[in-house]
C-alpha positions in Angstrom: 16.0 2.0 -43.8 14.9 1.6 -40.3 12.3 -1.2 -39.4 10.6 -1.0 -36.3 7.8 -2.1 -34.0 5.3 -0.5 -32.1 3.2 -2.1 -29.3 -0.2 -0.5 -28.7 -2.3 -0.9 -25.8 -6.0 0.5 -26.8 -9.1 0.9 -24.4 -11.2 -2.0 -24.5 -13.4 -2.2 -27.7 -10.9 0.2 -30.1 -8.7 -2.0 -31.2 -10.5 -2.6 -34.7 -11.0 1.5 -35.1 -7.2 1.9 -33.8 -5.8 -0.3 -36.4 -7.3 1.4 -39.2 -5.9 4.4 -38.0 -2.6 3.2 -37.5 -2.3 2.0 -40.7 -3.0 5.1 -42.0 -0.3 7.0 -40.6 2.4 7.3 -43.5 5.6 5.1 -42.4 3.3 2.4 -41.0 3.6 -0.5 -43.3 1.0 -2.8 -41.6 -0.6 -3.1 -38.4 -2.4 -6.2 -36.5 -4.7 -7.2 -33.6 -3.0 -9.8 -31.5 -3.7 -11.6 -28.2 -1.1 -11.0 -25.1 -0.2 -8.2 -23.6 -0.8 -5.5 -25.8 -3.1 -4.8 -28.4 -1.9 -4.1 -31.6 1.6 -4.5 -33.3 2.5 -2.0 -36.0 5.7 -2.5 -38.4 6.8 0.9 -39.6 9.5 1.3 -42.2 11.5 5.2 -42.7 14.4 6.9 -43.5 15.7 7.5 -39.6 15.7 6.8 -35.9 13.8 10.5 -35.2 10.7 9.7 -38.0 10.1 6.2 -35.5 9.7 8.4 -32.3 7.4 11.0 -34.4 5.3 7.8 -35.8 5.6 6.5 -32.4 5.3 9.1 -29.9 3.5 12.0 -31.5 1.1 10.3 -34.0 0.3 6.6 -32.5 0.0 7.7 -28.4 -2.1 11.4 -30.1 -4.5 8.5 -31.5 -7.6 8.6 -28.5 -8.0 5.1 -27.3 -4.6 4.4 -27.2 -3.5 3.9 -23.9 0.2 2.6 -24.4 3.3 2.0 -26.8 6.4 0.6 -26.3 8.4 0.9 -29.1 11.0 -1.5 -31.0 13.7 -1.0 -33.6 15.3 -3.9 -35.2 18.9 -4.4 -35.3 19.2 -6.7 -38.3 
């Protein structure tokens, strides 16, 4: 199982509409508004190393209103 993190920054006003749709996206286990830097912080749980990039680079940054990700994999 890989566990990683994905940091979303969204356009102003999206963030409520972006985490619904994050959440959505099969892999993501939750997602949550913070404060700081970025937006949103998704936890996404699969199989491998390539289904992170494809959650992270292909279905989060496709997501309009999503201006950023920067993307986390845990080590532990």
């Amino acid at each position: 199982m890989v566990v990683a993190y994905v940091m979303v920054k969204a356009h102003t006003g999206d963030a409520d509409r972006l985490k619904n749709e994050i959440e959505a996206i099969d892999g993501v286990v939750e997602a949550h508004i913070v404060a700081g830097d970025v937006d949103l912080i998704a936890k996404v749980e699969v199989d491998s190393p390539g289904e992170v990039k494809d959650i992270a680079a292909t279905r989060i940054q496709e997501i309009d209103g999503v201006e950023d990700t920067q993307t986390y994999i845990a080590m532990d």
